[in-house]
N, C-alpha and C positions, 0 to 999 in steps of 0.2 A: 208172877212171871208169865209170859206171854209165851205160846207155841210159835216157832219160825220155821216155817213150811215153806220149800221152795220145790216148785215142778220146771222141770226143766222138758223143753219140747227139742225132738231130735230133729237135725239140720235136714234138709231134704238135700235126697242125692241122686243125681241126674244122670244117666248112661245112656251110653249110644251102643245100639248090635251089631251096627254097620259095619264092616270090610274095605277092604281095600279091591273089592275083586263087584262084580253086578251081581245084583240082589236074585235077576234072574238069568236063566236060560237065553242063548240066542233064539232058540226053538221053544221056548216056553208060553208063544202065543197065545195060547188056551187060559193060561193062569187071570190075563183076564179080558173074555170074551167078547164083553161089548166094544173093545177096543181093536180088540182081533178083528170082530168084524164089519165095523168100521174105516178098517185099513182095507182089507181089501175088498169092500165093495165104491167107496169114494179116497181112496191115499194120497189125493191132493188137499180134500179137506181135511183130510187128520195128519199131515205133515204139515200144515198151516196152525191145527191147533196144536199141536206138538211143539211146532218153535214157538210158538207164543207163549205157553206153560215153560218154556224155557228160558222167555224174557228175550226172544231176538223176535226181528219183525215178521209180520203174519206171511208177508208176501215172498222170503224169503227163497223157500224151497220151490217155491216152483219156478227157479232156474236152473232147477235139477235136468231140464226136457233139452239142455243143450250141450251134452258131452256125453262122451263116453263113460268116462267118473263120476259120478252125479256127485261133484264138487261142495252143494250145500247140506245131502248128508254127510258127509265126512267129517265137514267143517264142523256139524253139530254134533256129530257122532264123537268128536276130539273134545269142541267144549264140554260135553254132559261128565264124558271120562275124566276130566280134567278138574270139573268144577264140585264134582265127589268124590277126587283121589282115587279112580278104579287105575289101576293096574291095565295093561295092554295083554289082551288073552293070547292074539299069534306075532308072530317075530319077534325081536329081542329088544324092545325098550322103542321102538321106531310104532309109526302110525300105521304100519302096512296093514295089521290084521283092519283096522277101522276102515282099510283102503279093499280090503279083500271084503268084509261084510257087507258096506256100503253099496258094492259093484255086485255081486252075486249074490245078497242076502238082503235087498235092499225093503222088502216092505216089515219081516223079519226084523231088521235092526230097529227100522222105525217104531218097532212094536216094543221092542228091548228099551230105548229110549224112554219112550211114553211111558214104561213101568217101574223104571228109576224115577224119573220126577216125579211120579205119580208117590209112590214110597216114603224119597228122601227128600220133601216137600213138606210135609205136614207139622204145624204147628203144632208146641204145646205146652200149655199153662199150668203154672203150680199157684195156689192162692194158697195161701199162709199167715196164719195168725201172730201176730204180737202178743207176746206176755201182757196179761191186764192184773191189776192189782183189784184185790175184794176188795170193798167198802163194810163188808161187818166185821173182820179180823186182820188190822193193819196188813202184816208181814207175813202173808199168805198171797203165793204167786201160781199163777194158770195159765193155761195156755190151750186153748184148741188145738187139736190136731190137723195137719194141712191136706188140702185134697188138690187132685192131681185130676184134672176136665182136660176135654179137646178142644170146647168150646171159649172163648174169652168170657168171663164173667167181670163185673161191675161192683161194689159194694160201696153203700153209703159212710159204715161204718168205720171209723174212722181208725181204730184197731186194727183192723185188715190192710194188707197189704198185695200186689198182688204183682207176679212178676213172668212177663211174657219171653220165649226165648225160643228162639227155630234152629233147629237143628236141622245140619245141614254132612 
């Protein structure tokens, strides 16, 4: 009689921390600083690279210099809420609190912005192995255990498999 040894490898299981509410502070500029202070010593260029990291055009915001509302943080200030399920912090389910930040809180938000995509942006890879069968004892099954990178990895090997997924 032959041993029949099977290892069974456990499913990987993927979670998000995320909220419905911003990761930071409106006032939490400091958390992170090159950013901080980048905003305000040039906030045309880091409102340029800010909607770009948010995938609208670079040139964007700087039609912010023609109203009283500066209309294209709002505008972004509602996508970013919008495109991570944040919750509206003031008034009752309406845009006003993003109408209230945008107007008085305006390098502030941009910095709030910047630290949500910055966050809930980042890729991440699980590589995981396929079951391979021994060649010295038929009915004997193995399996690697899976590791979890930030980076994308490549494998030649044809057992591996490797599965990319952004959370968002």
């Amino acid at each position: 009689m032959s041993a029949k040894t099977v290892v069974n490898q456990p499913k990987p299981f993927i979670t998000t921390t995320y909220s419905n509410k911003w990761t930071s502070g409106i006032c939490d500029c400091f958390e992170d600083l090159p950013q901080c202070c980048l905003a305000c010593w040039c906030l045309p260029c880091f409102t340029c690279k800010t909607s770009h990291e948010a995938g609208e055009c670079v040139c964007l915001p700087l039609l912010d210099a023609y109203g009283l509302i500066p209309p294209m943080t709002l505008s972004l200030r509602v996508s970013v809420r919008q495109r991570y399920g944040i919750e509206v912090s003031l008034g009752k389910g309406d845009m006003s609190g993003d109408c209230v930040y945008a107007t008085f809180c305006n390098i502030c938000s941009w910095c709030q912005m910047a630290r949500e995509i910055k966050r809930r942006s980042h890729t991440l890879t699980v590589i995981n192995a396929q079951p391979t069968m021994m060649a010295s004892q038929p009915m004997i099954v193995t399996s690697q255990p899976g590791v979890a990178v930030s980076q994308p990895m490549v494998s030649s090997i044809s057992t591996q498999g490797v599965l990319t997924s952004r959370i968002m």
